[in-house]
C-alpha positions as CSV (number, residue, x, y, z in Angstrom):
1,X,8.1,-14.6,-49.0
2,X,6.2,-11.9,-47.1
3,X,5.3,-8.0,-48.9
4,X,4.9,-5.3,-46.5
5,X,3.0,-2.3,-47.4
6,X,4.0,1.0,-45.6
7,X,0.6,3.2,-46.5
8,X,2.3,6.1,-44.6
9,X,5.8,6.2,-46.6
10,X,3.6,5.5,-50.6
11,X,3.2,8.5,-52.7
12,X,0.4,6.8,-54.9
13,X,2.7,6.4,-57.9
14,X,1.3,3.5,-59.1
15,X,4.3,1.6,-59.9
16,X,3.5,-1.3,-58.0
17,X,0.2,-1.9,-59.6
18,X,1.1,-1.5,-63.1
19,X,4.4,-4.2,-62.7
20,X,2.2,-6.9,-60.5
21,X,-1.8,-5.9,-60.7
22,X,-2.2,-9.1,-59.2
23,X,-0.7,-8.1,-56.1
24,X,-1.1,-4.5,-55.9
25,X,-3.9,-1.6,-56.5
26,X,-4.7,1.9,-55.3
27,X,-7.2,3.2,-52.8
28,X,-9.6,4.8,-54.4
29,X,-9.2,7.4,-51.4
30,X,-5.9,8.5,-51.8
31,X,-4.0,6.4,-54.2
32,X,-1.5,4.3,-51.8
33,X,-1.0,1.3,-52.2
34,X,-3.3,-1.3,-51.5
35,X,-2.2,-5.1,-50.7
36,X,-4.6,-7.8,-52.9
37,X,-3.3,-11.0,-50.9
38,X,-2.7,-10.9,-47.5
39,X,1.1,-10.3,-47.8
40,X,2.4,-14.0,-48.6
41,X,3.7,-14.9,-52.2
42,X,4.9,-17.5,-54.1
43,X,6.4,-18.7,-56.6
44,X,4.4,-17.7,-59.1
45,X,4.1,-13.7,-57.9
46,X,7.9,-14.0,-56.6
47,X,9.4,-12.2,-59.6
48,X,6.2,-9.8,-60.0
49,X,6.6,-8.5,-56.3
50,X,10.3,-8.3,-56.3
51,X,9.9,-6.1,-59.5
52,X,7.5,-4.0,-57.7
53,X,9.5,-3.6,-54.6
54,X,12.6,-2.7,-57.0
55,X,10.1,-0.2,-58.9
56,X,8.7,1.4,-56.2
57,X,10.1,5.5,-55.9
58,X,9.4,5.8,-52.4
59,X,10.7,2.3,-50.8
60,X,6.7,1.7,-49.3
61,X,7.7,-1.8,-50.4
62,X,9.4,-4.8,-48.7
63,X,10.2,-8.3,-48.9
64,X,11.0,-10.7,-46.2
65,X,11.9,-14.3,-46.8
């Protein structure tokens, strides 16, 4: 499973980082998103990343098998 980031679309909500911190943070700069892997996740952070991606209010966030 792959997590794409789209910087542009993220309006810094935080969402993603507060439902997988393990994943996710914020830029200090501006408050998107910030990827902490380099996009691939297991099984272990499956559920935490498809909770983020459901969470997130602007749709910066997607899965890919």
């Amino acid at each position: 499973m792959q997590i794409q980031a789209d910087t542009e679309r993220c309006v810094g909500a935080g969402m993603c980082a507060l439902t997988a911190p393990d994943l996710f943070d914020q830029s200090d700069h501006d408050g998107t998103v910030v990827l902490l892997t380099d996009g691939r996740c297991g099984r272990q952070t499956a559920d935490a990343a498809r909770a983020a991606v459901a969470n997130c209010p602007s749709g910066a966030l997607t899965l890919t098998d």
